[in-house]
N, CA, C and O atoms as a DFTB+ gen file, in Angstrom:
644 C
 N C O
     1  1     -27.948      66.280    -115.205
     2  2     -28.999      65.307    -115.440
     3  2     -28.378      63.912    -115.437
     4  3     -27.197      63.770    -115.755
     5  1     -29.172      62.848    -115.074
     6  2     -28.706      61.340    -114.797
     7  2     -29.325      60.547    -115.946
     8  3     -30.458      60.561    -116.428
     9  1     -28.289      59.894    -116.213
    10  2     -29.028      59.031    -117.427
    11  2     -29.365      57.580    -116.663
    12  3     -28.904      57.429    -115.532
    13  1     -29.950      56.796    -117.102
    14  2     -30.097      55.256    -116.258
    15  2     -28.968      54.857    -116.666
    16  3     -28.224      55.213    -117.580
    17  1     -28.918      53.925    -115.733
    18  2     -28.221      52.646    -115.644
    19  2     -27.876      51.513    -116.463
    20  3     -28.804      51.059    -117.132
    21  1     -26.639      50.895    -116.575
    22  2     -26.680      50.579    -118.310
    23  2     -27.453      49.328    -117.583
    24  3     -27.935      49.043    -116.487
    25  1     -27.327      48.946    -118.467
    26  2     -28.505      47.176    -119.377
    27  2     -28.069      46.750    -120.583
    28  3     -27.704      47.447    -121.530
    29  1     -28.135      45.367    -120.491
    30  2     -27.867      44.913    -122.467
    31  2     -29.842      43.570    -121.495
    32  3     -30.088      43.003    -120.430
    33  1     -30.391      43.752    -122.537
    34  2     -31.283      42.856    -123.264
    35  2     -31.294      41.885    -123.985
    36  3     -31.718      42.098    -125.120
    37  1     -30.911      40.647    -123.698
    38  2     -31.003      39.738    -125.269
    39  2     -32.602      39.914    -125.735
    40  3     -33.567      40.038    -124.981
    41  1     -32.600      39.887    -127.411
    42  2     -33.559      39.569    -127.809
    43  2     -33.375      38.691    -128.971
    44  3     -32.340      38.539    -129.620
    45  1     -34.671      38.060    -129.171
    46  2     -34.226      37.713    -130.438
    47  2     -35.932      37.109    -131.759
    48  3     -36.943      37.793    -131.922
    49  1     -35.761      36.268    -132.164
    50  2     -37.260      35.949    -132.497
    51  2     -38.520      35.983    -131.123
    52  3     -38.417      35.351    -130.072
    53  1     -39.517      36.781    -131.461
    54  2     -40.519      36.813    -130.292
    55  2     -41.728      36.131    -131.084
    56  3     -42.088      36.184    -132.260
    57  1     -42.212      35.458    -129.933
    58  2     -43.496      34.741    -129.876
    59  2     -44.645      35.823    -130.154
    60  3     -45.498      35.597    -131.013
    61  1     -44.644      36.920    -129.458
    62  2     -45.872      37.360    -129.869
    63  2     -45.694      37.891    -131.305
    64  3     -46.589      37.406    -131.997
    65  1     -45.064      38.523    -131.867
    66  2     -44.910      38.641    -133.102
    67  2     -45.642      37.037    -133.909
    68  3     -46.780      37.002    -134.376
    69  1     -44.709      35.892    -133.903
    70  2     -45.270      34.682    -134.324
    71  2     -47.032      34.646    -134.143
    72  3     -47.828      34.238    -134.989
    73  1     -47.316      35.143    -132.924
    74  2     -48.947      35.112    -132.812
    75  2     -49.985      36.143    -133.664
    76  3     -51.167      35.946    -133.948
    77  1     -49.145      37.294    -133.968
    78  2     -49.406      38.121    -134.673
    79  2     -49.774      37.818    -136.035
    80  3     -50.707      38.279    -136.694
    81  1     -48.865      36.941    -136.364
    82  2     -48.844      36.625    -137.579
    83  2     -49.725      35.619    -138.028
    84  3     -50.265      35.650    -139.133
    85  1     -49.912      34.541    -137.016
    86  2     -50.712      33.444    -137.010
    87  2     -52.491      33.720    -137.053
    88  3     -53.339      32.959    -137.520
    89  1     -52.713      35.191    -136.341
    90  2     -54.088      35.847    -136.134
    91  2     -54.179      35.999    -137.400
    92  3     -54.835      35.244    -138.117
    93  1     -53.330      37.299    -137.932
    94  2     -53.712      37.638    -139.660
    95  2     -53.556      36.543    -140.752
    96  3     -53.598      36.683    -141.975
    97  1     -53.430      35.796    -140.260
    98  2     -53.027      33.830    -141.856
    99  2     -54.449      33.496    -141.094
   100  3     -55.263      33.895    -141.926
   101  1     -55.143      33.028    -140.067
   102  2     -56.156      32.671    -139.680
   103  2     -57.169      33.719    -139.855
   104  3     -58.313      33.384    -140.165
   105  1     -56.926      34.710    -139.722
   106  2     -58.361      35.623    -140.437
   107  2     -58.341      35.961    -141.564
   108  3     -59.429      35.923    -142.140
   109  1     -57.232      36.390    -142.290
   110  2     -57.465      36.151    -143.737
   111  2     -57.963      35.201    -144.351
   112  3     -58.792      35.466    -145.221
   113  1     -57.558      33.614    -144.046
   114  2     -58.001      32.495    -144.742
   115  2     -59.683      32.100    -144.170
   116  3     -60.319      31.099    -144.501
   117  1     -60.076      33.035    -143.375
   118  2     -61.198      32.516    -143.027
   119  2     -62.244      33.910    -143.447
   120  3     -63.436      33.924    -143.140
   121  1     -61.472      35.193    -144.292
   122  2     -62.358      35.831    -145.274
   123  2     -62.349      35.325    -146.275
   124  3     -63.415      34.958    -146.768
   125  1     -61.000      35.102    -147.005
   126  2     -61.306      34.068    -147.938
   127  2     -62.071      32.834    -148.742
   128  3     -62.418      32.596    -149.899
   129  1     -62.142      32.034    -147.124
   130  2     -63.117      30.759    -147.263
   131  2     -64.797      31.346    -147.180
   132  3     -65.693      30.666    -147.681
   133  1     -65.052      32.482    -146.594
   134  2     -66.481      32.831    -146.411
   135  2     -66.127      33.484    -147.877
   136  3     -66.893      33.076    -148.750
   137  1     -65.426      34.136    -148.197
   138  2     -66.398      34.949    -149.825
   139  2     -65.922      33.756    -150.785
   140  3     -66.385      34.044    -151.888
   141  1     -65.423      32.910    -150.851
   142  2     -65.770      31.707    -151.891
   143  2     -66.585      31.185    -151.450
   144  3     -67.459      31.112    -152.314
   145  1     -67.132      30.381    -149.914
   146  2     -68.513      29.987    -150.078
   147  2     -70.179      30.660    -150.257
   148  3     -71.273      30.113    -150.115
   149  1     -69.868      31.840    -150.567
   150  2     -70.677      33.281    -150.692
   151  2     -70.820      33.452    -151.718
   152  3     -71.886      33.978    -152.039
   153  1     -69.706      33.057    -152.921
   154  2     -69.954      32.942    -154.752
   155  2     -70.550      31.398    -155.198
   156  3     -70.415      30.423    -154.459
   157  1     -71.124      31.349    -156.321
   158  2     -71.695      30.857    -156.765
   159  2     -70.371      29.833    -157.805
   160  3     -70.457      28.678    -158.223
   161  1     -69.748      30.389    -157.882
   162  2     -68.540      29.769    -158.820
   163  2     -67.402      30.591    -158.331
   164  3     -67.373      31.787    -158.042
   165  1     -66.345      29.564    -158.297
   166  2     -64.924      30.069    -158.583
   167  2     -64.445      31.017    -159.511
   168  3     -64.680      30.694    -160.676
   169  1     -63.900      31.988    -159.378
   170  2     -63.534      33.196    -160.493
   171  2     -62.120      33.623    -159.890
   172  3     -61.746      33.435    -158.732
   173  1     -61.341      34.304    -161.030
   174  2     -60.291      34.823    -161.254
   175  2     -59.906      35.330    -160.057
   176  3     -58.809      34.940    -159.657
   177  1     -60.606      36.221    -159.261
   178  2     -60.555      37.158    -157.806
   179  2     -60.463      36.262    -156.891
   180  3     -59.944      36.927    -155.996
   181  1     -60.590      35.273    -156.493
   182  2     -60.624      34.020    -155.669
   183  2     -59.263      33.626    -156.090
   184  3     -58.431      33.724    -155.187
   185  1     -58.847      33.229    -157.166
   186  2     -57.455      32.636    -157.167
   187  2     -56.003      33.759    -156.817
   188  3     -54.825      33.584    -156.508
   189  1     -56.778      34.783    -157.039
   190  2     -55.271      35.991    -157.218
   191  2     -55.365      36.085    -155.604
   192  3     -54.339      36.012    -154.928
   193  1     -56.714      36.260    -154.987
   194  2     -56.642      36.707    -153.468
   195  2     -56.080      35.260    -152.450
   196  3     -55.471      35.310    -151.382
   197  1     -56.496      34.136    -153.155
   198  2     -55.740      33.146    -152.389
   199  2     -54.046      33.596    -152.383
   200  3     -53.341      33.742    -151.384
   201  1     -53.724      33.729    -153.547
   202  2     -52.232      33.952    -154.227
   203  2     -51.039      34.892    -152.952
   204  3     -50.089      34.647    -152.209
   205  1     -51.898      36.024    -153.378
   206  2     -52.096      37.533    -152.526
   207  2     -51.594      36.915    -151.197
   208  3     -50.443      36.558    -150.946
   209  1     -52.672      36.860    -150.402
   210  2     -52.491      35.269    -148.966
   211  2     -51.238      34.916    -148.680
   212  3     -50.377      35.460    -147.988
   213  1     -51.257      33.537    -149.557
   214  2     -50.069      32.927    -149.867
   215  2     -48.748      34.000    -149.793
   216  3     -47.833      33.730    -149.016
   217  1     -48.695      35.020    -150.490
   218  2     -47.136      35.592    -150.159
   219  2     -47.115      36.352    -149.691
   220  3     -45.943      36.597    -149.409
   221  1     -48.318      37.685    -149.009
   222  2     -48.029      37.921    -147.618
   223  2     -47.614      36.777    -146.530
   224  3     -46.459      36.689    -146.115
   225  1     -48.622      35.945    -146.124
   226  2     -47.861      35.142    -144.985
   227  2     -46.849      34.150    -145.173
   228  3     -46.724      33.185    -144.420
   229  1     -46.162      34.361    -146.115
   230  2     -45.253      33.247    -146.345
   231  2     -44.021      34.959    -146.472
   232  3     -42.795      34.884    -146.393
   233  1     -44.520      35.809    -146.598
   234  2     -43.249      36.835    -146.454
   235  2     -43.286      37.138    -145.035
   236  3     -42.305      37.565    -144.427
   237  1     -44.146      36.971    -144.636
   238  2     -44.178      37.666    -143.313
   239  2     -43.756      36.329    -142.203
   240  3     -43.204      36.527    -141.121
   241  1     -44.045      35.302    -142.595
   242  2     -42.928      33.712    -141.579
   243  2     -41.854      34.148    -141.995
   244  3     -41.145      34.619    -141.106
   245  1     -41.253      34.195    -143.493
   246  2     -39.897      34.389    -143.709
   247  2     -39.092      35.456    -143.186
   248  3     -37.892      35.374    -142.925
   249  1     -40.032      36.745    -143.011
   250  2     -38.989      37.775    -142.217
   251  2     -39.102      37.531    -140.521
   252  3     -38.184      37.821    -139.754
   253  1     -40.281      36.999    -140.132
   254  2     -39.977      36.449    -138.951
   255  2     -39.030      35.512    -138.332
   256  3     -38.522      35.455    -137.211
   257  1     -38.949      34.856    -139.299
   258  2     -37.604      33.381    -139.152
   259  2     -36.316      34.130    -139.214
   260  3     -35.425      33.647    -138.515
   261  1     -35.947      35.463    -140.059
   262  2     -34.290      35.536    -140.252
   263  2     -34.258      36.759    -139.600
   264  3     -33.510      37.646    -140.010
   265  1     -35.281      36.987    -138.222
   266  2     -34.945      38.091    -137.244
   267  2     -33.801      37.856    -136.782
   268  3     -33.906      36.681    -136.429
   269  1     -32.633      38.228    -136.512
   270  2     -31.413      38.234    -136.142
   271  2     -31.940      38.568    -134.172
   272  3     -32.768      39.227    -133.543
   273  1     -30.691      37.510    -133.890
   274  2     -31.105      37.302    -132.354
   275  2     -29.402      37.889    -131.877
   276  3     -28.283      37.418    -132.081
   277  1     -29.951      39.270    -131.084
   278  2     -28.737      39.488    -130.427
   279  2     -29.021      40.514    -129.174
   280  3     -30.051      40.390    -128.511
   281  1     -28.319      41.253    -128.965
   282  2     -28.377      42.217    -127.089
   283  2     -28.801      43.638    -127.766
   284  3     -28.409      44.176    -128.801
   285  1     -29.337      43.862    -127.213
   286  2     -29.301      45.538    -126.888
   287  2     -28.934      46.285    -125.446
   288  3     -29.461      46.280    -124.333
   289  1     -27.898      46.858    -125.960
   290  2     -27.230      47.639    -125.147
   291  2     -27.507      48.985    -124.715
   292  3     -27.858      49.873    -125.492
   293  1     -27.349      49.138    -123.457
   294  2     -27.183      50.846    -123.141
   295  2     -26.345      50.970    -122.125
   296  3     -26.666      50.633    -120.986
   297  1     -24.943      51.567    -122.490
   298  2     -23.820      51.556    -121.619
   299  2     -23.929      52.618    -120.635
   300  3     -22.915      52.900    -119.997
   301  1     -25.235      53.384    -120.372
   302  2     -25.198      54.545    -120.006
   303  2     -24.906      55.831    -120.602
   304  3     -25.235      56.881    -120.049
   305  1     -24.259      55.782    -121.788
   306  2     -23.905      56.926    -122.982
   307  2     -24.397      56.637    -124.196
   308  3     -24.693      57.607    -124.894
   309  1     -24.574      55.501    -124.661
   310  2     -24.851      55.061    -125.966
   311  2     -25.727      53.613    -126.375
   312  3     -25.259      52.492    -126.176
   313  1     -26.456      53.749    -126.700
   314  2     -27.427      52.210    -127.238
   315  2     -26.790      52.021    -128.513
   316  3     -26.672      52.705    -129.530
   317  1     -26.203      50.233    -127.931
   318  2     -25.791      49.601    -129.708
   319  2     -27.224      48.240    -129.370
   320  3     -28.083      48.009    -128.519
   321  1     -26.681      47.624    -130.753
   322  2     -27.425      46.852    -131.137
   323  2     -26.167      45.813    -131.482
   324  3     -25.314      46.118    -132.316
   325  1     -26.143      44.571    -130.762
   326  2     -25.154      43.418    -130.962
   327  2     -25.803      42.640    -131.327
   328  3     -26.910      42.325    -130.891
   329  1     -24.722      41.817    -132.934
   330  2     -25.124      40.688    -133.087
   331  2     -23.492      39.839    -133.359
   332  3     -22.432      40.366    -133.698
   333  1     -23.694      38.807    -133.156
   334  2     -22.163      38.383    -133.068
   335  2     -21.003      39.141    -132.487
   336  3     -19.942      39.305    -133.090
   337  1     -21.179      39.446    -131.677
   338  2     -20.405      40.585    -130.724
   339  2     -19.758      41.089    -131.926
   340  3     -18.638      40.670    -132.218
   341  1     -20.364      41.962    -132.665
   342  2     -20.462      42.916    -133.804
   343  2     -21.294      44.177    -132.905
   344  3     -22.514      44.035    -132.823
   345  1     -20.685      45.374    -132.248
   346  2     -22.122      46.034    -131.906
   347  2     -22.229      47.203    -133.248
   348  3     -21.458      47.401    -134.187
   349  1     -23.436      47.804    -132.900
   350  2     -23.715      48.933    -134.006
   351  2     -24.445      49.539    -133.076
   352  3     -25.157      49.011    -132.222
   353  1     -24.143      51.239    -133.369
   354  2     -24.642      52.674    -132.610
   355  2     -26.383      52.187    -133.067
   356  3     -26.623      51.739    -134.189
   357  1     -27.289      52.337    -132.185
   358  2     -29.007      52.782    -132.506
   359  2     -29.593      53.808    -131.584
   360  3     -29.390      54.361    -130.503
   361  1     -30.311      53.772    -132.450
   362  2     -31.356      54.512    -131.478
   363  2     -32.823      53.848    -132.016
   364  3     -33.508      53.832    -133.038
   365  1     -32.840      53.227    -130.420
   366  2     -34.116      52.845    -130.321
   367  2     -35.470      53.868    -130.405
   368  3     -35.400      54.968    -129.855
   369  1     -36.414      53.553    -130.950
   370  2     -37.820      54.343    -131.015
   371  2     -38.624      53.584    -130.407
   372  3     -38.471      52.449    -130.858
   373  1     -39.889      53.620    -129.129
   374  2     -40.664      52.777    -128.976
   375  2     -42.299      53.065    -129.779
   376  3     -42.915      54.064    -130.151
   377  1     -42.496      51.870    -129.780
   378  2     -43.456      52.011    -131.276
   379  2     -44.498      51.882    -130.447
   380  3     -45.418      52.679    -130.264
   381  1     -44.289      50.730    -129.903
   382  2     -45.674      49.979    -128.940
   383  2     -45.131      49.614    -127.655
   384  3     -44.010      49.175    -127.397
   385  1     -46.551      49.983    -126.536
   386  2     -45.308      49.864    -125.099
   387  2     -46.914      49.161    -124.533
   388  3     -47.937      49.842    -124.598
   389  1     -46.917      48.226    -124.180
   390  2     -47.956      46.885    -123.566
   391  2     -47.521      45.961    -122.326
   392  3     -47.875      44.852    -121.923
   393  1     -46.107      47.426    -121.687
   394  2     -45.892      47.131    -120.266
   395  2     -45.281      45.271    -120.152
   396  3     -44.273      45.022    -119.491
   397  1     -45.945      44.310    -120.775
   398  2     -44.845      43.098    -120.674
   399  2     -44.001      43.185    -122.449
   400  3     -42.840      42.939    -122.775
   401  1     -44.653      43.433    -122.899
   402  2     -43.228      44.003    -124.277
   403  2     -43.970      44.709    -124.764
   404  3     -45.117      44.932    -124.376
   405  1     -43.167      45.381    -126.125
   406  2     -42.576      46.866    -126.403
   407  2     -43.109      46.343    -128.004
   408  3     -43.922      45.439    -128.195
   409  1     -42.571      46.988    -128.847
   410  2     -42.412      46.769    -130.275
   411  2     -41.323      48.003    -130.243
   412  3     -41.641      48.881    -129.439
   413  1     -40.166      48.226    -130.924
   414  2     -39.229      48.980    -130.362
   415  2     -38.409      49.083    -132.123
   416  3     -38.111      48.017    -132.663
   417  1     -38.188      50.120    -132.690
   418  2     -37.843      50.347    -133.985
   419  2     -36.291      50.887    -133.619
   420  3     -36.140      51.817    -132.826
   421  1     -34.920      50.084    -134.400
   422  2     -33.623      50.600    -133.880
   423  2     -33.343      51.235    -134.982
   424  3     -33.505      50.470    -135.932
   425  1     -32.874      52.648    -135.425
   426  2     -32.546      53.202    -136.052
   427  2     -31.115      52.901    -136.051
   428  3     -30.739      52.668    -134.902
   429  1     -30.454      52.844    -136.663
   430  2     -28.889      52.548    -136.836
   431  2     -28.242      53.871    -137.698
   432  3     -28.862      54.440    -138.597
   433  1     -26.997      54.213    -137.285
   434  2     -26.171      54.965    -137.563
   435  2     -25.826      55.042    -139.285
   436  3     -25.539      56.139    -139.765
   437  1     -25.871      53.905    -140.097
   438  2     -26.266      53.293    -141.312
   439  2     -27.346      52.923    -142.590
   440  3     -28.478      52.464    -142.438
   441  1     -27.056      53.067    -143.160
   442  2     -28.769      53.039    -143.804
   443  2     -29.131      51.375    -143.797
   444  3     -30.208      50.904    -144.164
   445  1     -28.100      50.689    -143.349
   446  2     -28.632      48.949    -143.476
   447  2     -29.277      48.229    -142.335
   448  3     -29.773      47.105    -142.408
   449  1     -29.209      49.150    -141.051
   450  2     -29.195      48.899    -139.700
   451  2     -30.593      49.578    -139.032
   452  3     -30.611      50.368    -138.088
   453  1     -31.699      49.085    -139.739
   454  2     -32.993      50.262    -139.472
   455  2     -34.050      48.853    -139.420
   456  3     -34.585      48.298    -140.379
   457  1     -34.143      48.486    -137.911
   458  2     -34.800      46.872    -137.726
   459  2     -36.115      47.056    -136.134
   460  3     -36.080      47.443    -134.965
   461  1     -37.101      46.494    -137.105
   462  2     -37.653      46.130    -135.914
   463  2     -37.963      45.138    -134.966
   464  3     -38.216      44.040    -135.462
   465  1     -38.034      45.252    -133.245
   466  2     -37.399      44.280    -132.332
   467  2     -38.701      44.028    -131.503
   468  3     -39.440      45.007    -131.405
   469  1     -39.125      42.810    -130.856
   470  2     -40.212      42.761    -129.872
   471  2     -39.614      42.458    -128.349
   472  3     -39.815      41.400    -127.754
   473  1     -39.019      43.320    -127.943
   474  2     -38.556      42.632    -126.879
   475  2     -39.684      42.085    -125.635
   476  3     -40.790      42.568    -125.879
   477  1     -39.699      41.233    -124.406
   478  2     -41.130      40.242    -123.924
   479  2     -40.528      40.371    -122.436
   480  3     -39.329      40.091    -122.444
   481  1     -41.001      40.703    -121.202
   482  2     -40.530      40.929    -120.346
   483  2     -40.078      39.109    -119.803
   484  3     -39.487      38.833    -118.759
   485  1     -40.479      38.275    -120.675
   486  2     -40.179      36.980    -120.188
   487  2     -39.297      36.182    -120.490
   488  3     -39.027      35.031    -120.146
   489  1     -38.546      37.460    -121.688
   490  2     -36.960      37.338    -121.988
   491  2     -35.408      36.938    -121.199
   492  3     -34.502      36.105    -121.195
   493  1     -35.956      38.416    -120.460
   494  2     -35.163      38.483    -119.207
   495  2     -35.718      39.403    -118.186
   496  3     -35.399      40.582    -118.027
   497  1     -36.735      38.602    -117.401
   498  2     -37.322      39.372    -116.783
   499  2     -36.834      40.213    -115.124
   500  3     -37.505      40.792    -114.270
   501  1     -35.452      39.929    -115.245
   502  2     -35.276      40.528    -114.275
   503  2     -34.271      41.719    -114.480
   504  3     -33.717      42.349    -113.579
   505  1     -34.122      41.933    -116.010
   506  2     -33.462      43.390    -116.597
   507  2     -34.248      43.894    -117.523
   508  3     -33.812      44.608    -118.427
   509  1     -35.973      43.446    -117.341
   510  2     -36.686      44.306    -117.613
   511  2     -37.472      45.675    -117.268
   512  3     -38.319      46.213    -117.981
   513  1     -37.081      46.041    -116.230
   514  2     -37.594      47.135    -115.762
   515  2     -36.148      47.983    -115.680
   516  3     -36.099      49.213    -115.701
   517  1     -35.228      47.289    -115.604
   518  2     -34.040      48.588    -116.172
   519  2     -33.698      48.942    -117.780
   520  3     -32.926      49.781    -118.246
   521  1     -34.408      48.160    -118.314
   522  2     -34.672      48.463    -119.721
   523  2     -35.702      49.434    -119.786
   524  3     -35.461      50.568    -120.201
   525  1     -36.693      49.126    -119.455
   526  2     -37.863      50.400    -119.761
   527  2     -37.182      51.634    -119.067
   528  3     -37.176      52.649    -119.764
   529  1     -36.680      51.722    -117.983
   530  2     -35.905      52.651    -117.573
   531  2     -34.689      53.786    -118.212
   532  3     -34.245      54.928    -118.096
   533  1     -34.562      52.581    -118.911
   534  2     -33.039      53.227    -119.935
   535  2     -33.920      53.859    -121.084
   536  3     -33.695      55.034    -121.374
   537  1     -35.064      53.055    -121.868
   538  2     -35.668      53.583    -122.837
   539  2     -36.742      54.946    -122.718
   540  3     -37.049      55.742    -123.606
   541  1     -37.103      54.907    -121.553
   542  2     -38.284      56.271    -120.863
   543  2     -37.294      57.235    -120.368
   544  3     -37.927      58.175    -119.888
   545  1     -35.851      57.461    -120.249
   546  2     -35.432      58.235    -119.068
   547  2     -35.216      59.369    -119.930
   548  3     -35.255      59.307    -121.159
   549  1     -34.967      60.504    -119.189
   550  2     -34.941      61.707    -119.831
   551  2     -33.954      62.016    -120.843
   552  3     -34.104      62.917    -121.669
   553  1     -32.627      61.021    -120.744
   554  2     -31.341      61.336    -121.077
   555  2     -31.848      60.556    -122.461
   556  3     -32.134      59.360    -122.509
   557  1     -31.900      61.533    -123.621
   558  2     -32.444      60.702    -124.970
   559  2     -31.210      60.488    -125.873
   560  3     -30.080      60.931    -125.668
   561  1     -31.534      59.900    -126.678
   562  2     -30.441      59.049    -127.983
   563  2     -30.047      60.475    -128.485
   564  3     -28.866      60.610    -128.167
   565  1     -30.578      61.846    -129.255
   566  2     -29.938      62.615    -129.325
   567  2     -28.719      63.347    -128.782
   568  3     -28.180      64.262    -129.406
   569  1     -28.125      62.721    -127.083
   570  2     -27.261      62.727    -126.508
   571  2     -25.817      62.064    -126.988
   572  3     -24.683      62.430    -126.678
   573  1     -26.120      61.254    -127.623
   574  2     -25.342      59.959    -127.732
   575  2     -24.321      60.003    -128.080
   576  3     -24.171      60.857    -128.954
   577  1     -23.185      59.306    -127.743
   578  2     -21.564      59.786    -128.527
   579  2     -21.782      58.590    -129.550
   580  3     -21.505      57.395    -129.450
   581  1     -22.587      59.585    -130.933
   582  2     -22.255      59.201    -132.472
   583  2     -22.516      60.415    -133.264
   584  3     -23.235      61.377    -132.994
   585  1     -21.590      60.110    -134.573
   586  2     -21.985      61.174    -135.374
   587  2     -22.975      61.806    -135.604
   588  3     -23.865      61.533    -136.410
   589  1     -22.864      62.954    -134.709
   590  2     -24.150      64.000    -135.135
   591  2     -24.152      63.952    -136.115
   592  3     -23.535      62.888    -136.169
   593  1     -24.337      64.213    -137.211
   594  2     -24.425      64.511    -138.747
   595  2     -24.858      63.091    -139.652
   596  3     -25.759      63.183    -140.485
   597  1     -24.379      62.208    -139.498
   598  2     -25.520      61.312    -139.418
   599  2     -26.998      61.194    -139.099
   600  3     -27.990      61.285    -139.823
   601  1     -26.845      60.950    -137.729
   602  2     -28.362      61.301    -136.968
   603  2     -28.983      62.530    -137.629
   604  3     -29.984      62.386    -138.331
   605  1     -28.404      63.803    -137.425
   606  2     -28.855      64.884    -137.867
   607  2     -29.732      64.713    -139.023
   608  3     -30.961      64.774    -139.002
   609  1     -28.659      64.397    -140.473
   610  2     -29.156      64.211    -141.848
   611  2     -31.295      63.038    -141.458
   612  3     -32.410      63.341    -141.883
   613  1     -30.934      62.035    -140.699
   614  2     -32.172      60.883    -140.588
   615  2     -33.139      61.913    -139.897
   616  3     -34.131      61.977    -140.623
   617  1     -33.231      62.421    -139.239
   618  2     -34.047      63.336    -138.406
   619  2     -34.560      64.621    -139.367
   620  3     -35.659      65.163    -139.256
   621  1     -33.421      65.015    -140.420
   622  2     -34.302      66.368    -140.936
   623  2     -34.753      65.561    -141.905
   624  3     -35.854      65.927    -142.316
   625  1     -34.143      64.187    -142.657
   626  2     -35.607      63.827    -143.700
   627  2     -36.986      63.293    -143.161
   628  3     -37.978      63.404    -143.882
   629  1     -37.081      62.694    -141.868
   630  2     -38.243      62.776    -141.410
   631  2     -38.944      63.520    -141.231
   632  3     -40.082      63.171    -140.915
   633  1     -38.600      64.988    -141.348
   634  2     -38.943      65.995    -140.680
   635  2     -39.265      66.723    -142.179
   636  3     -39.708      67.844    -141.928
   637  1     -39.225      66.571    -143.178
   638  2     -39.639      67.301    -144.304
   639  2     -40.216      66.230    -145.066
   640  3     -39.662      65.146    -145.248
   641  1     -41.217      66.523    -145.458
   642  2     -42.694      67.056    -145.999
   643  2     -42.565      65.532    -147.474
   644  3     -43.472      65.387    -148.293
């Protein structure tokens, strides 16, 4: 069996994510503003749900801002995940596939290394179709030269109940 062809990907903060985020702060604040102009008075539930608001989207800019921007690799045997030409063993999962980007979950060999990535075909769009290639091809991450027993252990706790 043939595995694809390697590829590294830069990725790093994605825009659509940012838009993502910008939809849910703009429709939340605009349920918000309709059920306070819908009450008759300001009450307790109005201030906690503004609150509420407030640190979802202010958690959700902040983990957007300290997305770590680096390559994803597939040497043909193994997918790392580089950041500061630091690489680390993953295995990518695709979460969401919308043909110009992905939403793509990297499992890491580690319990600290478990991140999710948007990669945008307008990244690098001309090692984007050997990316989807590397990520669809038959030859899967269970192949991979890393500690089975690692992987192993992440796979049977998903796998129980």
């Amino acid at each position: 069996m043939h595995s694809a062809p390697a590829v590294s990907y830069p990725m790093g903060r994605s825009r659509f994510h940012a838009l993502v985020i910008l939809f849910f702060a703009v429709s939340g604040a605009l349920v918000i503003l309709l059920w306070v102009a819908s009450s008759d008075r300001l009450q307790w539930p109005h201030a906690a749900a503004v609150l509420l608001w407030l640190l979802g989207i202010s958690t959700a800019l902040w983990r957007w801002s300290c997305m770590p921007a680096g390559l994803l690799i597939w040497d043909a045997q193994a997918w790392y995940w580089t950041v500061d030409d630091q690489p680390s063993v993953v295995r990518p999962e695709v979460a969401l596939d919308f043909q110009s980007w992905m939403l793509l979950r990297l499992r890491g060999s580690t319990a600290w290394l478990d991140l999710w990535v948007w990669p945008a075909r307008r990244d690098a769009p001309l090692q984007w179709q050997a990316l989807r290639r590397a990520l669809f091809c038959r030859y899967r991450a269970s192949n991979q030269a890393i500690d089975p027993g690692v992987m192993a252990d992440a796979d049977r706790q998903r796998a129980s109940p």
